[in-house]
N, C-alpha and C positions, 0 to 999 in steps of 0.2 A: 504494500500500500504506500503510496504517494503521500507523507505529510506536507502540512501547510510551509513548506521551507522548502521544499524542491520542487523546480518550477515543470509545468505542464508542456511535455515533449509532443506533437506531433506525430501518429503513427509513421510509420517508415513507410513509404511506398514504394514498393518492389516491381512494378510492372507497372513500369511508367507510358506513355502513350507514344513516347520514340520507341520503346519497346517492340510494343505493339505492332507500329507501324514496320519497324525491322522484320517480325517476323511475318508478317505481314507479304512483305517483299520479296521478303527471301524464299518464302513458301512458295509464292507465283514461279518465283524465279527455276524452281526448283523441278517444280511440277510441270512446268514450261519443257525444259530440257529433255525430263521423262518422255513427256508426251511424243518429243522432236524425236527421240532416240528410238522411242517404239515402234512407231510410226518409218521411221526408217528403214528399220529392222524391219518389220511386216514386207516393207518391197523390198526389199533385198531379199526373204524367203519367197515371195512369189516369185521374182524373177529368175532365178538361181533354183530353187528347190519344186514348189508344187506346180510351176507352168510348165506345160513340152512345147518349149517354143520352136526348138530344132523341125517339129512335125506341123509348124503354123503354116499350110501352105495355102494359097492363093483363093484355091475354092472354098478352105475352112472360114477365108476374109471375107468370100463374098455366102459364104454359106450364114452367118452373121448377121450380113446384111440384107437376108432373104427373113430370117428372125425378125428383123427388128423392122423392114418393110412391112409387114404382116402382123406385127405387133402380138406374138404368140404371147410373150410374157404377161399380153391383159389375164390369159387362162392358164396357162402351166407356169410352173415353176421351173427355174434353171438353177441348181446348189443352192437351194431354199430361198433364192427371191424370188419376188414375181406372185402371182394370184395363185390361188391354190382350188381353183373351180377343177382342174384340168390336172392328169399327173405329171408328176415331177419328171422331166426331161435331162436331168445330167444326169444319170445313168440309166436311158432309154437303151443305146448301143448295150450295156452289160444287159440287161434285163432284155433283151431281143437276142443274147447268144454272140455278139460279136466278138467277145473275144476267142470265139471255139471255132465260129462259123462266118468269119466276116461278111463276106459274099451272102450269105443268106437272110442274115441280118440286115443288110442294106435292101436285099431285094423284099424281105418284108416289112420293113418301114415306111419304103416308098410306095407298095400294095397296101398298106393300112392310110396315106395321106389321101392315094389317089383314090381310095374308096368312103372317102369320108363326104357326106355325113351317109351315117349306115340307115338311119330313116327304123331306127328300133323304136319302138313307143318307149317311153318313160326313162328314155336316160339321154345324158348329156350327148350332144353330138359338136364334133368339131369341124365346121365350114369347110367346103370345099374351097379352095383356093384358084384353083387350075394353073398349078405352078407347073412350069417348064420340066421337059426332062433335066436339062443344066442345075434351074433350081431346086429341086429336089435332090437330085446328086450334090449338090453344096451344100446344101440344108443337111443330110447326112453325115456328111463327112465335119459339118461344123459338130454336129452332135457325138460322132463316134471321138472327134479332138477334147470335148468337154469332158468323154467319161476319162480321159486319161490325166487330169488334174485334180494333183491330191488334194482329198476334200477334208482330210483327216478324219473318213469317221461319218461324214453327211453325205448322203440320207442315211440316217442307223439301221433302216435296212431296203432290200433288193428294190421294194415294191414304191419306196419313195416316198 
């Protein structure tokens, strides 16, 4: 206890507001860099590690852009983006057999587009497009490119 003879000291203030403001800063500062570095990292493992870019060839470019002409992604999914009305298309090529049966697998992907819509009562059907022989064979091969990019793990199974 404080008697009447010792004078009344001011608490000490420990965490002053330059404090504050310090770590403050230095957190951004901090977490900034993190991000810079992860962020980084994440393309430098796609470009180097889960792409086959050696296999990017021409028609998987314009196979792409037969995708994104047609705006598939309003209804499937491609490695979980895109609408999920439609199923998942990065690994359509694995779940069609391509990697046992290439050749067979192409030729029935391009027998299930050009047969679309199948006119079943009560389930979804996907528009005929009347895409080219060319764009179909792109549109393939951009798909059999997609199942070959590690997804580490997605879709967690065959069906997508």
């Amino acid at each position: 206890m404080s008697g009447p003879s010792e004078p009344h000291r001011p608490p000490v203030e420990r965490f002053t507001k330059s404090a504050a403001r310090n770590i403050f800063y230095g957190g951004s500062i901090f977490f900034f860099v993190v991000f810079v570095a992860l962020t980084a990292h994440s393309h430098w493992y796609i470009v180097t590690t889960s792409t086959d870019e050696a296999s990017m060839t021409a028609s998987v470019i314009r196979g792409k852009h037969v995708w994104e002409k047609h705006s598939c992604i309003n209804c499937h999914s491609i490695l979980g983006e895109g609408a999920y009305f439609a199923p998942e298309v990065g690994n359509v090529w694995v779940r069609y057999g391509g990697r046992d049966d290439a050749e067979g697998a192409r030729e029935s992907l391009i027998a299930w587009m050009e047969a679309q819509p199948t006119g079943i009562e009560g389930r979804r059907q996907m528009p005929q497009f009347h895409l080219t022989e060319q764009e179909l064979n792109d549109l393939v091969d951009f798909l059999e490119w997609t199942s070959r990019i590690d997804t580490q793990g997605w879709p967690p199974n065959d069906a997508g």
